[in-house]
ZAVEXVEX-997112 format. One line per 4 residues: number of its first residue (from 1); for each residue x, y, z of C-alpha. Coordinates in steps of 0.02 Angstrom, whole numbers, plus 32768, in hexadecimal, padded with zeros to 4 digits. Layout:
<recs>
NUM	X,Y,Z  ...
</recs>
This chain:
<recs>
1	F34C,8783,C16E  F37A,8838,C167  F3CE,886A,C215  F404,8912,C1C5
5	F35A,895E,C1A5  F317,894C,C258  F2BE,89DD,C29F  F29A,8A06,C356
9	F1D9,8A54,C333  F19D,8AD9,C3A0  F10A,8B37,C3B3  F11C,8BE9,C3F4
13	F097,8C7C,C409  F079,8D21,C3AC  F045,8D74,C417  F02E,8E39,C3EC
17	F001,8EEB,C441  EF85,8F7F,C3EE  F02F,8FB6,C3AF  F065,8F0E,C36F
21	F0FA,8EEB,C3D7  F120,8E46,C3F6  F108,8DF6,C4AA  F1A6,8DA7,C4D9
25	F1E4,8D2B,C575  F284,8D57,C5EC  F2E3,8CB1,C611  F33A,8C96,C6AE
29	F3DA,8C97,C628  F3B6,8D62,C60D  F381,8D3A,C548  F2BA,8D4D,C508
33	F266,8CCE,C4A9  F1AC,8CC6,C478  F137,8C79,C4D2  F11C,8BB3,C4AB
37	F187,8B0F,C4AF  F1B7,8A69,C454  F135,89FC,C40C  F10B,8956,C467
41	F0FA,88B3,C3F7  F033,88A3,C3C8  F010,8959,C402  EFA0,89CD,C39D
45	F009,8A74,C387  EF7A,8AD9,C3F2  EF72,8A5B,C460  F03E,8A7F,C47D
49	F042,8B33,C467  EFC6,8B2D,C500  F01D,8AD2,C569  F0BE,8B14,C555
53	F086,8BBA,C57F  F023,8B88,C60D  F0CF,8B15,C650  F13F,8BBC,C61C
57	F0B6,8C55,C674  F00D,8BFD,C6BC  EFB9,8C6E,C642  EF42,8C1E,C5C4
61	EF2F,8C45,C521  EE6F,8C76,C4E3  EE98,8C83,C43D  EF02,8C31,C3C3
65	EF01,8C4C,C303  EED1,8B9E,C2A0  EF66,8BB4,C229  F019,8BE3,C24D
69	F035,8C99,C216  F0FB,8C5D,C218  F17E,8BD4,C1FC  F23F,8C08,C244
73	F2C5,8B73,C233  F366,8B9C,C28C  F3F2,8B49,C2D4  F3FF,8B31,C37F
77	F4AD,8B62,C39F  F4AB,8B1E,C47E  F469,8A7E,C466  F4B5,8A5C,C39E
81	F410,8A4D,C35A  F3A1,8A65,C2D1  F2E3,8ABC,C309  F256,8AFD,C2BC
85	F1D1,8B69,C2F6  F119,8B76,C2CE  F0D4,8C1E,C2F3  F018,8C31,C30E
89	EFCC,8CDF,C33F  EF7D,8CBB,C3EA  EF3D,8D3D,C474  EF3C,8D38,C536
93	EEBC,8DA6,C5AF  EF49,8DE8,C613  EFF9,8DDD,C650  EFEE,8DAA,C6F1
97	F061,8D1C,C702  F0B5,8C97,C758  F181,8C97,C746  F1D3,8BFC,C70D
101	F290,8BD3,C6CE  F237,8C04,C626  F1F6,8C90,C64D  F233,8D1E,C6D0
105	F1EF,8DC8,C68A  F163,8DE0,C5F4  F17C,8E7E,C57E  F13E,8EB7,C4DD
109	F1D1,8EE4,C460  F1B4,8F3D,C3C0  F1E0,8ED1,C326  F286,8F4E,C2E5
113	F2CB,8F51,C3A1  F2CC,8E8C,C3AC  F34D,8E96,C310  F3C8,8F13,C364
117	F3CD,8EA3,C404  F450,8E35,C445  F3DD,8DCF,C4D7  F357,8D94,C469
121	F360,8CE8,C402  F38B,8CE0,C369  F2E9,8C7B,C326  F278,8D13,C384
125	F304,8D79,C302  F2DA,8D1B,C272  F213,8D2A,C28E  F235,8DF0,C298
129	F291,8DF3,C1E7  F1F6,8D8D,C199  F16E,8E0B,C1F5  F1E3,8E91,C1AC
133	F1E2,8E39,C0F7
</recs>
């Protein structure tokens, strides 16, 4: 009934240091993106958060927060569409992964340098200005 107000939903993964930089995700394209991936039809968000970052790394997550700490809409401006993510704290026991299309190099970026950059997407932008306030 209302075409317009479609949202692509994602759940991605705040995942922090002791210093509270953010973990982000090298793509094969050269931009960073949190961790996590698009919702399936009748898929709890954990349950998707989980497996997208075990599809995206082969790391599992061994905790994730039971509320989102976040909520970023955005315009996809490649693929023309409308997205929203769902942002739940979550934590991992180490870095060692496996590298995907989604995810090439792992690195912790501190909230103020993720504004200044030109190679990280805009949404992961957009979470930064709300940690910010």
């Amino acid at each position: 009934m209302y075409p317009e107000c479609f949202y692509r939903v994602s759940c991605k993964a705040l995942i922090t240091n002791e210093q509270g930089h953010i973990l982000l995700a090298k793509e094969t394209n050269g931009n960073w993106d949190m961790l996590g991936g698009g919702l399936d039809h009748h898929e709890e968000p954990h349950e998707g958060l989980a497996r997208e970052v075990m599809e995206e790394t082969g790391l599992t997550l061994h905790s994730i927060a039971s509320s989102p700490s976040y909520f970023v809409t955005f315009q996809n401006t490649t693929y023309k569409s409308f997205c929203a993510n769902v942002v739940f704290r979550a934590q991992v026991d180490n870095l060692d992964f496996t590298a995907s299309d989604e995810c090439t190099k792992l690195e912790y970026f501190a909230v103020e340098d993720i504004l200044a950059r030109d190679d990280i997407f805009d949404s992961v932008k957009k979470l930064a200005q709300q940690i910010l306030g």
